[in-house]
N, C-alpha and C positions, 0 to 999 in steps of 0.2 A: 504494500500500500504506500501509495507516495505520500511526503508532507504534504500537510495544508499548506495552501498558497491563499495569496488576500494578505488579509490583515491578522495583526499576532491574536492567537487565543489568550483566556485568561485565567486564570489558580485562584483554587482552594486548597489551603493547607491548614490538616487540622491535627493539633498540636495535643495530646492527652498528656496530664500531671498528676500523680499521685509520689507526693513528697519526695520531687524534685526541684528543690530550691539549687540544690549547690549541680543541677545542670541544666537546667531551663536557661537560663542567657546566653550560653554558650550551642544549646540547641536553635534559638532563634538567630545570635548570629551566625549559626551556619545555612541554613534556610534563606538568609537575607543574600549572602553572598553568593551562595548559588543561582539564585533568581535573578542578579544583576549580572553576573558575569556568564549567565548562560544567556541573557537576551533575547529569551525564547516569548517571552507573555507581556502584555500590553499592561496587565492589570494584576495587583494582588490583592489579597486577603488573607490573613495568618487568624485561625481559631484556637486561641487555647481553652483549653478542657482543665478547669482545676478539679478534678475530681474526690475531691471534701480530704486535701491534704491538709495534717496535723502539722504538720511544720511551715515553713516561710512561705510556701510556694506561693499560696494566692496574692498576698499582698507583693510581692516580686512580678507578680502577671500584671497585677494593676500600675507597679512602676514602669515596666514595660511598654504596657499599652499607651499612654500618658507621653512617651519618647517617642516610639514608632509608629508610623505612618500606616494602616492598613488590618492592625492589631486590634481584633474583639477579644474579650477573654466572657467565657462563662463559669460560674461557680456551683457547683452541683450541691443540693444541698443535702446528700448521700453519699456514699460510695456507689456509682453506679457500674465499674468495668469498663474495658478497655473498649468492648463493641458498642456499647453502648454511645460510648463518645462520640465515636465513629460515626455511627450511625443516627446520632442526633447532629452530628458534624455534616454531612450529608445532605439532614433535614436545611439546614440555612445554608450550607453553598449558592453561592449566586454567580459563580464561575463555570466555565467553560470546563476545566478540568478538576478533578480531585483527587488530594495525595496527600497521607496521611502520612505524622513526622516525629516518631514518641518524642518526648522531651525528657529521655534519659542521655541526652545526647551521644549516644552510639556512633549514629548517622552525619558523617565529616559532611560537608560542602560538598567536595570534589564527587562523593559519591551521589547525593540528592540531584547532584546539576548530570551528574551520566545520565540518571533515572529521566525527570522532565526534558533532557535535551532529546530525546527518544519521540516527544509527541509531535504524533501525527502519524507516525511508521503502522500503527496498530489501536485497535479499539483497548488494550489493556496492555501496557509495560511492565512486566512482571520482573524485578531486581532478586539476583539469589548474591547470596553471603563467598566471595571469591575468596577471602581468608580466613576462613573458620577456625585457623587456630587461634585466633585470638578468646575464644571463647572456650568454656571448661569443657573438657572432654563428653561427661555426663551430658548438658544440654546439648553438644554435636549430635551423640548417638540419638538420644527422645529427639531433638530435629527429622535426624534421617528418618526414623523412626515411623513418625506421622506422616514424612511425606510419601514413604515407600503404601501406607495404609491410605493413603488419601488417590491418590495413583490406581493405588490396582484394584477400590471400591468405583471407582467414577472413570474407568478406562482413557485416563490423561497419562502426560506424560512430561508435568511440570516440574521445575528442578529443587523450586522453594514457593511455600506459599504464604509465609506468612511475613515478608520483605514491607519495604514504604511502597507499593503500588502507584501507578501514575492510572487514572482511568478517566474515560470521558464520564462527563459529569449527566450525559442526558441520558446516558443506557444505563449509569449504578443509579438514577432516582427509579428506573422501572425495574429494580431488583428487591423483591421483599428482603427486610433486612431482619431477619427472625432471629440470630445468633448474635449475642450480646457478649455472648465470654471469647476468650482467646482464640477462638477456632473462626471468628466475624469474616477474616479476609479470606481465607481456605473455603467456607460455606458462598462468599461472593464471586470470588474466582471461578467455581462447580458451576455455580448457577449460569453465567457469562458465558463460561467456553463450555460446559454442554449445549448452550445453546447458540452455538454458531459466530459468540466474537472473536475475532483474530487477537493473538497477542504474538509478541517478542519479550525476549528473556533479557536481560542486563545483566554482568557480574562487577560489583561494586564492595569495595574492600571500607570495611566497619574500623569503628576503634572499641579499646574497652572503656567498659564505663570510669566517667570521672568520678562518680559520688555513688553511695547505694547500692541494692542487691536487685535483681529480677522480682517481677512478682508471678511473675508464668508460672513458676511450678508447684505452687501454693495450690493444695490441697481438693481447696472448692475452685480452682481455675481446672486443676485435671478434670477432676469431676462434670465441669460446664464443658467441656472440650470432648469426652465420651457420648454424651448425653447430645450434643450437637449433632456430631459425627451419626449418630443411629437414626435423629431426625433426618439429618442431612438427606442419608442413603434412601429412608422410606419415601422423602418426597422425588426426587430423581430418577431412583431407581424402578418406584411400585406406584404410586398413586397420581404423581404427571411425569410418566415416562417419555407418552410422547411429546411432549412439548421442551424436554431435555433428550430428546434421540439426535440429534446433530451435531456430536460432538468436533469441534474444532482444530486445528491443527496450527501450527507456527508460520505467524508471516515471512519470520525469515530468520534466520539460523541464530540460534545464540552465540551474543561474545560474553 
């Protein structure tokens, strides 16, 4: 699929926080800088998600917002999860594209601006993890783990699913967003390329975290992420098979 030609598209970027003060700045300025020196989009919007963090975070959003140009912040007044975000992030996009950007600042610059420099190639930019050693052996293996299980329930043949995705903003508003725990972007991804959107793969190299631990593998996150995965399969596989029967293939070869 060629790039769009015309005029630049425009971003959504939606930022989830749960008690990331000592990486949230450094999440935003990398997100800033890849948008300007990738020169891809006309227009931004940067959403953070303070998701009812006990420590500094919210009020560090609010200084944020207050400095930079583009910046909503919303303050959950729960713990709502990472899809949740998402997908209430989603809900208010008012851009052309959507690209979700934890703010555990993992995610350099140079990698977010590989990702977005990609739009237009495909209906969905799927980024997988090129240096995985940076991360503990344990979360490599459960990674491979779910993707090899996600793959061979849903007859794909994607490398990583749970990356910062770049997607067109007008086919994920007609994607039911049902999965609110950690498995959000792997259940939106199924849903997409069973049903016939092109994607390309990206390999883009992470850092380790500056501050903090994961909250992925907490207990009632596995538990959301099985419990996903079994709706996932029932709706796909059994009850709207045919309307997920066209499963999708690669626009064009992963680097």
């Amino acid at each position: 699929m060629a790039k769009t030609s015309g005029r630049k598209p425009s971003i959504t970027v939606i930022v989830p926080c749960l008690n990331e003060e000592g990486n949230l700045k450094g999440t935003i300025d990398a997100i800033k800088d890849a948008l300007s020196s990738s020169n891809r989009f006309s227009d931004y919007e940067i959403l953070i998600f303070n998701d009812f963090s006990t420590d500094g975070t919210g009020k560090l959003a609010e200084e944020i917002k207050k400095k930079e140009k583009g910046v909503k912040v919303i303050h959950n007044p729960r713990n709502m999860g990472f899809g949740y975000n998402y997908s209430e992030g989603v809900r208010r996009a008012s851009m052309d594209y959507i690209i979700m950007v934890p703010g555990d600042n993992e995610i350099p610059a140079e990698a977010i601006k590989r990702v977005i420099g990609r739009a237009g190639e495909a209906d969905c930019i799927i980024p997988y993890t090129a240096n995985t050693e940076v991360r503990a052996l344990s979360r490599r293996v459960i990674s491979k783990l779910f993707v090899i299980i996600i793959n061979t329930l849903f007859g794909l043949n994607v490398r990583y699913y749970n990356g910062t995705c770049l997607l067109k903003s007008s086919l994920l508003k007609k994607v039911p967003l049902k999965t609110w725990g950690f498995a959000y972007m792997a259940a939106i991804l199924v849903r997409l390329l069973r049903s016939g959107s092109s994607f390309v793969e990206v390999g883009v190299d992470i850092t380790a975290r500056a501050s903090g631990k994961t909250k992925a593998f907490r207990l009632k996150n596995i538990a959301s992420v099985a419990s996903a995965i079994f709706s996932l399969f029932w709706e796909v596989r059994v009850t709207e098979r045919a309307r997920y029967g066209n499963p999708t293939r690669r626009a064009v070869a992963a680097e």
